[in-house]
N, C-alpha and C positions, 0 to 999 in steps of 0.2 A: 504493500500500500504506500501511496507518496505522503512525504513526509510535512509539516506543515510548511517547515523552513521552503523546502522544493517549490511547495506550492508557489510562496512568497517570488523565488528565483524566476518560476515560470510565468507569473505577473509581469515581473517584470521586463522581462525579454517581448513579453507580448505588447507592451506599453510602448516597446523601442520599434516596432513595425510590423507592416501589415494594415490591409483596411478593415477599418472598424464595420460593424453587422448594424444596420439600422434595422428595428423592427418601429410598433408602431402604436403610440395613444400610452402604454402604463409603465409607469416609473420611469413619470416623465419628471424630475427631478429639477432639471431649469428652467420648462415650463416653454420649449422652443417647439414642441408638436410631437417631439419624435421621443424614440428614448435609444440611447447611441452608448456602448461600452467605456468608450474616451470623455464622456461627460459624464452621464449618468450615473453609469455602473462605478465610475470613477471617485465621484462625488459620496457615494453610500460606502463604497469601502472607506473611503479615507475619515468620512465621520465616524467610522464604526471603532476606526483604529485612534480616534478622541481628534483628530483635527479639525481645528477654526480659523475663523480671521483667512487671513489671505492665503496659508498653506492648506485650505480646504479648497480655498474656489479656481486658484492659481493654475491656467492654463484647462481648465474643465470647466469650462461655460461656452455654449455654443455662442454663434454673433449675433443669430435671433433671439435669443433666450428670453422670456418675461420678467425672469426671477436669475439676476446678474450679480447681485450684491450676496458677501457670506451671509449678510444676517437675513435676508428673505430667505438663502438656503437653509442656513441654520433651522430658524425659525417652521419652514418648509416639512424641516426633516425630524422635527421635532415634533412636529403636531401630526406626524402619519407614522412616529416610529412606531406604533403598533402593528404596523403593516409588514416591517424591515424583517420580519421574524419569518425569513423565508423557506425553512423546515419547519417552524413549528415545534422549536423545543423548550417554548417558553419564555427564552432570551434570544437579544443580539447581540451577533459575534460576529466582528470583520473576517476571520479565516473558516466562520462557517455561511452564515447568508451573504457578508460581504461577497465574499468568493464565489458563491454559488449567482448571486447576479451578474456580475462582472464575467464570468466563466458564460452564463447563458448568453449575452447580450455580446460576446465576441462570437456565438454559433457552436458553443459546444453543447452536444446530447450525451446522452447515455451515460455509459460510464463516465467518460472523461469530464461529465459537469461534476458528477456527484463523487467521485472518486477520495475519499481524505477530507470532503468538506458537509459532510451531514454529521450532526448529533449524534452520539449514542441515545439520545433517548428525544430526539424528530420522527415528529407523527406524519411528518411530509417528507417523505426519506427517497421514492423515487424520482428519476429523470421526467418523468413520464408529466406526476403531479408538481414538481418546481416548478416545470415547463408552463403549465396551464395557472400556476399558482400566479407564476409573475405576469404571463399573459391576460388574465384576466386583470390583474394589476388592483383591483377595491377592496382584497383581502377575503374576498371569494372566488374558490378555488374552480367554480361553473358546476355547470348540469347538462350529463351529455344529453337528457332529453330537453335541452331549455331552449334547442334549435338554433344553435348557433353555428361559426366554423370551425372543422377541424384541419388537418394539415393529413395528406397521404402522402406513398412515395408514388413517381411517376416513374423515374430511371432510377435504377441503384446498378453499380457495379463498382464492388470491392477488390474484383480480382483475384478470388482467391475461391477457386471452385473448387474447393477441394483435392481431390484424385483426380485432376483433368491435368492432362497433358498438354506444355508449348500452346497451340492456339487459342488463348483462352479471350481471344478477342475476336469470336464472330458476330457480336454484336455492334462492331465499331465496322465504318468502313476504314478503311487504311489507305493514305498515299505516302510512297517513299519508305522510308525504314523503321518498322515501329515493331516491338512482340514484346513482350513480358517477361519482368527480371523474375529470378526465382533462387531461394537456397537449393541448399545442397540433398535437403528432405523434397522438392519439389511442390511445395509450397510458393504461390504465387504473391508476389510483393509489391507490383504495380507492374504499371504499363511505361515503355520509353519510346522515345521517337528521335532520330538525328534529323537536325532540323538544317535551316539557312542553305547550307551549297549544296545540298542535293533537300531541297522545300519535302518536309512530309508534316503530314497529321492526321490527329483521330478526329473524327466524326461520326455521330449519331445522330437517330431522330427517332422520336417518340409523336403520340397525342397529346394535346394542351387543351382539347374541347372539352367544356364545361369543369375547368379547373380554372381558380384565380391566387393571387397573389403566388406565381411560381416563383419558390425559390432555388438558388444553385448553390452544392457546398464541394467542396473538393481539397483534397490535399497535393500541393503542388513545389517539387524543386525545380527551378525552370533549368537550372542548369548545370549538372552534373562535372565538366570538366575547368572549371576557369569562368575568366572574365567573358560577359561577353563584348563580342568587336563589332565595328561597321554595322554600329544601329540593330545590330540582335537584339530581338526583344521574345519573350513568352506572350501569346494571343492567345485570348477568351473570345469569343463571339457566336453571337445567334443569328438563327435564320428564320424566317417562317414557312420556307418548303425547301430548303436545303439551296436557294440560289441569290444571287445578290436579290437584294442589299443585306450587306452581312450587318449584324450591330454588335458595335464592341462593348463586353464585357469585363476585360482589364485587359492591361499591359503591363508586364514585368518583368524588370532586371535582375531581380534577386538573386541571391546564392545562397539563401539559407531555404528548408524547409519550412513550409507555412500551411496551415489550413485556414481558407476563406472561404467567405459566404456570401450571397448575393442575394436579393432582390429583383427578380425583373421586372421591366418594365411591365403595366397592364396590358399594351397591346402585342405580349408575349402568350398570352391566352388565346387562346380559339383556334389552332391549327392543326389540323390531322397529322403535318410532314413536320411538327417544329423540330429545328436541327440544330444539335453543338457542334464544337469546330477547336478544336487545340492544338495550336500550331506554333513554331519557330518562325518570325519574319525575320528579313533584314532589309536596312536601307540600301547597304552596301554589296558587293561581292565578297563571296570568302567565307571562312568561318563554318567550323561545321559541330556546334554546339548541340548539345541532348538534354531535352526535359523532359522529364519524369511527374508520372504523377500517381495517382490512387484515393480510392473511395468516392468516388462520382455519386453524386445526391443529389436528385431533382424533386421537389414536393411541391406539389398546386392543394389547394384550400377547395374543398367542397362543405354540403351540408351538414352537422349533426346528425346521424341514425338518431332519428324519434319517432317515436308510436310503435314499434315494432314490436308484434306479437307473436314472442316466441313461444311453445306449448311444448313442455316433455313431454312425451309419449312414451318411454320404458323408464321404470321407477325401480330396477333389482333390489334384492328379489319378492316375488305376491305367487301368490296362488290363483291359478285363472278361474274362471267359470265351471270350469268341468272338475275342481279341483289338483289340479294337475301343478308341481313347482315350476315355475320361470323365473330365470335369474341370468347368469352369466357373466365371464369375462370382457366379453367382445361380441357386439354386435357387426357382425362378419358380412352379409351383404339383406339387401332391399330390395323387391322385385315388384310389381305391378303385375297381376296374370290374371287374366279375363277381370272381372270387380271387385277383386279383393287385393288385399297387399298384404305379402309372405316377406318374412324375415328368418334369415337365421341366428343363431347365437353361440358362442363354443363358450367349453370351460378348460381352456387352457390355460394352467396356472391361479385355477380356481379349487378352493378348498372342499369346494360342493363334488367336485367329482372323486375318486378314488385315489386317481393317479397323487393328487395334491393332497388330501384329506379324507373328512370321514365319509362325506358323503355317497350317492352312488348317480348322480346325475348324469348324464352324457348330451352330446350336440342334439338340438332343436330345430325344427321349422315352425315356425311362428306362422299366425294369420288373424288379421281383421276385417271384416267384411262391412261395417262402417267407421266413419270419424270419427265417433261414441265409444266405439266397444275398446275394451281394453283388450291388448295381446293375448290373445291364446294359444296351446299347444296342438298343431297341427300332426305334428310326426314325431317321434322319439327315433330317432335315429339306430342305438340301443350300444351294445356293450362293444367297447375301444373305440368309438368315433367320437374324437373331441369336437371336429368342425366338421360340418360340411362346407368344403372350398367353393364351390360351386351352386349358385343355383339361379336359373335362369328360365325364364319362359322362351321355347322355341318353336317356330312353324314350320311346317312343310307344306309350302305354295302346292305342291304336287297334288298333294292328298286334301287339302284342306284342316287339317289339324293344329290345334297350338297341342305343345304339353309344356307343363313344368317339371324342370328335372331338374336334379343336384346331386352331385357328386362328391367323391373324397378318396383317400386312400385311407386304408384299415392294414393294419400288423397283425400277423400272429404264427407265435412258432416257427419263428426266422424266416417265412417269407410276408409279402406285402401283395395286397388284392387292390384294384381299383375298383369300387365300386360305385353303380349309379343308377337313383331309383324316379321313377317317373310316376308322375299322379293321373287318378283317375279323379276328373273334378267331377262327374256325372256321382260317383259314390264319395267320394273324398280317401280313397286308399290311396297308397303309395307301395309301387314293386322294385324292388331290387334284383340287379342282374350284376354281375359281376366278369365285365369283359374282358379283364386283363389278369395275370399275378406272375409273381418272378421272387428271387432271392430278395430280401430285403437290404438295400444297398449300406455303407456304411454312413451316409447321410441320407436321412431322410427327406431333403428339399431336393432331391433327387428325383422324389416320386410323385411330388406336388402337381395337384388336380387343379388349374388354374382357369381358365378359359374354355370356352364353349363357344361354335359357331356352324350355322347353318348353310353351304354354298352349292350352289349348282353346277358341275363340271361341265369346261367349257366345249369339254371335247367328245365327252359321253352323254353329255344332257342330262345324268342322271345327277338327281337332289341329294347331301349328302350332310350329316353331322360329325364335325369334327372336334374331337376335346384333347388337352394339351397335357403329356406326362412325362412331368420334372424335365431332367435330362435325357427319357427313356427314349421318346419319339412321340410318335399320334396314332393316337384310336380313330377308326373312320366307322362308320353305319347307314343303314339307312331305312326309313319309316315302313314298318312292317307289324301290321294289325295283328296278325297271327302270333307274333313272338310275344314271353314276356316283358313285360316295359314297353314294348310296340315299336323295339329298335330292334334291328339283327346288326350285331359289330362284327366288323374282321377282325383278323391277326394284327397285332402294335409293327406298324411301320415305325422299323429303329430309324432315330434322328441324333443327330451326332452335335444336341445341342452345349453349348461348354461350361452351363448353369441352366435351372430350373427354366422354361419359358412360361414367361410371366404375361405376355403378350402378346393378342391374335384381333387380325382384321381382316375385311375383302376390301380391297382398294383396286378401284381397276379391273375387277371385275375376280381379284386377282389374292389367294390367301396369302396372307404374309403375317410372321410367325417372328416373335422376339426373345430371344434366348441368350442371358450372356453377353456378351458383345455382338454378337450378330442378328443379322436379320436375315430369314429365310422366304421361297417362295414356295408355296406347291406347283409341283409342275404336273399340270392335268392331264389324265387320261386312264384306260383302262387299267393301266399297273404306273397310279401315280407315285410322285417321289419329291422330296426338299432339296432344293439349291440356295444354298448360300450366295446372296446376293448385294451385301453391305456389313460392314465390321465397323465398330467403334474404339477398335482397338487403340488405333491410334491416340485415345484420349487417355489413356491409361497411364499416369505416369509411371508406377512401376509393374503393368503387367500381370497387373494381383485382382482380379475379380472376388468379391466375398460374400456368398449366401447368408445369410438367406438376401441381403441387399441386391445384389448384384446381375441385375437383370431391368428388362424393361416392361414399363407398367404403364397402364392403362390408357393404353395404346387404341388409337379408334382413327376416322378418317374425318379430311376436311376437303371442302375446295379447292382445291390447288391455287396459292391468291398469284401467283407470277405464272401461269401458264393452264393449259388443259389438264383434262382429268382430276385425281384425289391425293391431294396430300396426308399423307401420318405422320399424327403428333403420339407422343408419348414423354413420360417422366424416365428417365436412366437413371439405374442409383447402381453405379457400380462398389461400390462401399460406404462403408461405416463415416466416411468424411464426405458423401457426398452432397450438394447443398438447393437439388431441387431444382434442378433446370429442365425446361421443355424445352423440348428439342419438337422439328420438324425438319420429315423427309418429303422434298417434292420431286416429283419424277420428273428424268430431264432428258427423257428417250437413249440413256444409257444404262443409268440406274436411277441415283436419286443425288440432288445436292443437302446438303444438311447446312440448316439453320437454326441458331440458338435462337429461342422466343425470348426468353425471360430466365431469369434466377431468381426464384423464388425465395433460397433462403438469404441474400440479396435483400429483394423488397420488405423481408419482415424482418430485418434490422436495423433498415429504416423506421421502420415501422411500428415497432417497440422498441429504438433506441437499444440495443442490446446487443454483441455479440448471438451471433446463430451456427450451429456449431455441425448440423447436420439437418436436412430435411429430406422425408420420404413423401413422398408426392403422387397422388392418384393410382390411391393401391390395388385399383382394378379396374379402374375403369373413369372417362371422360364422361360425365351427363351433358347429352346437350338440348338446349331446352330455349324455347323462340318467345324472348321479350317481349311482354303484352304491352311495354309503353311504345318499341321502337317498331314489331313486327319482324327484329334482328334476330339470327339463330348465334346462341352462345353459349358457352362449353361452362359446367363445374366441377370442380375437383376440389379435394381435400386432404391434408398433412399432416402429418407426423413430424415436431420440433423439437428439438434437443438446441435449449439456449443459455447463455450464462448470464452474468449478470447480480443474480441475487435481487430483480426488482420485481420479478413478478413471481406469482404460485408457480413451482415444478413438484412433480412425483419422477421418481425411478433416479434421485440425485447420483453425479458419481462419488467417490469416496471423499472427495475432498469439499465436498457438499458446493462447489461451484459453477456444477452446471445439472442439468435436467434437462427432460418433457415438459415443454410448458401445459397446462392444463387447461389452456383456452384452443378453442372449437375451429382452426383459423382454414377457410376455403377461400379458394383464390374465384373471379368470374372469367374469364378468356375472352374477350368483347371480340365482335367480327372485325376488329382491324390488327387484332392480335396484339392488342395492348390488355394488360392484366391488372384487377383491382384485389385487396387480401381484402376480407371479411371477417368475423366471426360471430358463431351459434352462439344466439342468447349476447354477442356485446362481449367489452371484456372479463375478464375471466374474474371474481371475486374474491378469488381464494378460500372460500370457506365450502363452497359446494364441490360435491364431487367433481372430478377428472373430465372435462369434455373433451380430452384429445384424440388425436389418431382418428380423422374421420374415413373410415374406412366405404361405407355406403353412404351415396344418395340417391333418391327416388320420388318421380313426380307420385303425387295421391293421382286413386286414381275416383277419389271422395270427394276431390274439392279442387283449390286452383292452388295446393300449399307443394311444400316440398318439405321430406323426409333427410334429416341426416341421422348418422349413426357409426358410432365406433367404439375405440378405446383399444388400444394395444399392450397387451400384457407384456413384453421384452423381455421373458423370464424372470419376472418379478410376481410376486405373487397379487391377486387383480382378482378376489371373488369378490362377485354381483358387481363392480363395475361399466358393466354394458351400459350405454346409453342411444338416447332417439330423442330426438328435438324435432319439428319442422314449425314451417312458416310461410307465410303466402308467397310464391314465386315472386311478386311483385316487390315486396321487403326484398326477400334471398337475392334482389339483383341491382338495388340501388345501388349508386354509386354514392356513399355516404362515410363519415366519420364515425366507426363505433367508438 
């Protein structure tokens, strides 16, 4: 932790340069409109540390200012010192609220505000509530329902994706010579660019529509080797579609490292293409200087979330209707099938079941047939099935049939069965068939029953179901009234995937299958087969794939936004350090180019202020679901966060109690221009109510116009009756708002 004296040092340094952060209207101190780090925050520390008379106001009074003279500041600062108490620990203290103003109002979040400068015993102790403390500025801390604004992120890149490998900048376009510094662990550390005699820079571009007051923060050395010569300078500038007229956001000489912040202008709002630009210029010839940078932050101001009407729906654990127990670990997936809505739920790492405790419970299908009814027990799955991985409503166009089926793998006596049972909605039974079994391998994500899809072969015409095993290969079938379950499977076509496949779509008319680092195709016909047809190997920096992470998730298709046909999006989590990037493949009449959409654990560091330390991102699957305000079709997914910090609730802490599972609800929306907003179920997280993380399922009702979330991930920790179900009117689920 920094020490106070350090604290003092790094005031200081910060006093000697760099431009000041103007926010706007509280702890306005001189009384000139604004409130500015170099006055303001300037002004409260040095009274806090007992100065007056001329060594308080001396060089800390703007040239507008109302309030010019020490004794109107004095006096000023006197009659709102109850206000100065900017944790909340009773008193005022220059190396605690002094610090903590002056720290904010130069644009430090997160950690770095509150780091050495809160109370042991402040009742205002995170980044999050200083933040809003001092912005609200009247000694009320606000009301996220009181409709006011809040601040989202638009762009975040820290650079630091984890386990990705060298090009860790597809979201920047690049001119001239720019990639990213890294240790020796492959750990990414910013971005460089040689600039002046051979001209390069980064460039991006995001949406700014219906965002206001954008702000930009960034950590920047402009210049890594010497002085610069011949009018070299560091360039900040914006655009509104990526083409002149560029507007400049600073210029700089410097040679020290700095983090600033910005304000843009208002008429930086409203632009679908608005674009950054960070470049080396010079006046001169010659000179072939590098600047560095890292942490790129861009946040636009929308509305407060108010009114929103979240509604639990699973309370673990109650006894249903029929008397029957429901409870559970994890609510595992969501389904819609014909007018009711099925859910499952495991007990993995629940004390209700055997394996963990005394109980004797085993994996469920759930089902409500109105909005009213509470969850009840449709299927008992029965002895060794913690979950059913699987379950999905499927048609066969051919025959005219849906069914509901759901599958899993089962253990016993050193081998492993796949099994997968199909309903009878006319009775409400359920049959089991058991298409596959083999040695039980010595990992079990091996054998993992993920994916389920329905395609018609392009070359046989014949309709067929295909479901996805571990590393094993794929079960094919196809709808047959006569057999049990009403499927007849073949023999398992081995697939030589290099980790579980986690991941299956028809894109193009065309199955494509994600396993590991690759992506496969089926290649159609009578005696079909998998070709490997893209690798992400490349992003690997050491080569290390790790199950159960290590594969690609909920994988589904889109538009192709730059050409014909379907694009596939999916979340990669090649490991334990991965941080929740979507990715899209668009096909380019060779194979596919790949584009980074977003970093998710990125935007929720913004977001909560907080180090993010790993994100699992769309554990099965993309929802996509068409905007009743825009008539726009857009994508939801939901996360699994592992963050540090110490400001908000976690469960499943690591040993050194500084990082966790956050235990708020946090979905991200996919908007149709492939810009992403975070959310969260229920708002944030309160810390007293159970775990709403790891949203594993969501699902439209098919009761009303709401939507279903549901998850919690047990990470071999122990997790009985933590299952949870929330929804809320699509309408809510898709605002773009401040929770």
């Amino acid at each position: 932790m920094m020490s106070r004296s350090a604290c003092v040092v790094l005031i200081a340094f910060a006093l000697l340069g760099g431009p000041s952060v103007r926010a706007i209207d509280t702890f306005d101190i001189d009384g000139d409109g604004t409130k500015d780090a170099l006055t303001d925050g300037l002004l409260v520390l040095r009274h806090l540390f007992g100065f007056s008379g001329t060594t308080l106001t001396e060089g800390a009074i703007a040239g507008d200012a109302s309030r010019s003279t020490a004794s109107e500041i004095e006096s000023y600062l006197q009659t709102n010192s109850v206000y100065l108490d900017i944790d909340d620990d009773g008193t005022t203290d220059a190396l605690t609220d002094g610090l903590l103003l002056l720290r904010y109002l130069f644009g430090f979040t997160g950690q770095t505000l509150t780091e050495g400068a809160v109370s042991e015993t402040a009742r205002r102790a995170s980044a999050t509530e200083i933040g809003s403390y001092i912005d609200a500025g009247d000694g009320d801390s606000g009301d996220a329902g009181g409709g006011g604004m809040g601040a989202v992120p638009l762009f975040v890149d820290r650079f630091q994706p984890g386990n990705i490998n060298g090009p860790t900048l597809e979201r920047w376009t690049m001119q001239g010579s720019c990639t990213t510094s890294a240790d020796n662990s492959g750990v990414n550390l910013g971005a460089y660019c040689l600039g002046a005699a051979t001209p390069s820079h980064l460039q991006t571009s995001f949406n700014t529509t219906g965002y206001s007051n954008i702000r930009l923060s960034y950590g920047r050395l402009p210049n890594l080797d010497g002085a610069f010569e011949n009018g070299e300078r560091f360039v900040a500038e914006w655009s509104a579609d990526g083409s002149a007229p560029w507007h400049l956001i600073e210029e700089s000489t410097a040679t020290e490292f700095a983090g600033v912040s910005f304000e843009l202008p208002e008429d930086a709002s409203g632009h679908p293409d608005f674009t950054l630009r960070f470049s080396v210029e010079a006046d001169g010839v010659g000179g072939s200087e590098l600047f560095w940078m890292d942490n790129v932050v861009v946040t636009g101001d929308v509305p407060q979330c108010v009114d929103h009407q979240w509604k639990e729906q699973y309370d673990a654990p109650f006894t249903d209707v029929n008397g029957e127990f429901v409870g559970g670990s994890e609510i595992f997936r969501i389904v819609r099938h014909g007018s009711d809505l099925f859910a499952t739920n495991t007990y993995w790492f629940d004390e209700n079941n055997p394996w963990y405790g005394t109980g004797d419970q085993w994996g469920q299908i759930l089902v409500k047939s109105t909005e009213a009814e509470e969850w009840r027990e449709d299927y008992d799955l029965g002895q060794g099935v913690l979950r059913p991985e699987v379950l999905q409503s499927v048609t066969f166009d051919s025959a005219g049939v849906n069914l509901l089926l759901a599958s899993t793998y089962r253990l016993e006596s050193g081998n492993y069965h796949i099994d997968v049972w199909t309903r009878d909605d006319s009775t409400g039974n359920w049959t089991k068939t058991t298409p596959h079994s083999g040695i039980t391998p010595a990992d079990t994500h091996d054998i993992s029953v993920r994916q389920v899809v329905v395609h018609q072969d392009t070359v046989t015409g014949e309709e067929l179901i295909l479901l996805t095993v571990g590393t094993q290969g794929m079960l094919e079938g196809r709808y047959d009234a006569d057999e049990p379950g009403q499927i007849s499977w073949d023999p398992l076509i081995p697939v030589n995937f290099n980790s579980r496949a986690m991941g299956m779509a028809i894109a193009n008319d065309i199955v494509v299958v994600g396993g590991g680092n690759q992506i496969w195709h089926r290649v159609d016909g009578a005696a079909p087969t998998y070709a490997m047809v893209h690798d992400m190997g490349d992003l690997v920096a050491d080569e290390n794939l790790e199950p159960p992470q290590g594969t690609y998730r909920g994988m589904t298709t889109i538009d192709n936004p730059v050409g014909a046909g379907e694009s596939i999006l999916f979340s990669w989590v090649p490991d334990h350090r991965s941080t929740g990037i979507i990715w899209r493949l668009d096909p380019d009449g060779v194979g596919y180019t790949r584009t980074a959409e977003t970093d998710i654990g990125d935007l929720l560091s913004a977001y909560l202020e907080v180090p993010v330390y790993f994100s699992l991102c769309t554990y099965s699957y993309f929802l996509p679901v068409t905007n009743p305000a825009t008539g726009n079709l857009e994508h939801l997914g939901g996360c699994l966060n592992v963050i540090g910090g110490n400001e908000y609730p976690t469960w499943a802490q690591n040993e050194a109690g500084t990082s966790g599972h956050y235990m708020g609800g946090v979905y991200f929306i996919r908007h149709r221009d492939g810009s992403y907003t975070l959310r969260e179920v229920r708002g944030r997280h309160n810390g007293e109510d159970d775990p709403r993380d790891s949203i594993r399922a969501i699902e439209l009702s098919p009761f009303d116009d709401s939507v279903y979330f549901g998850g919690h991930d047990s990470a071999f920790l122990p997790s009985t009756n933590l299952a949870w179900m929330y929804s809320a009117s699509l309408e809510d689920v898709l605002e773009v708002c401040a929770d």
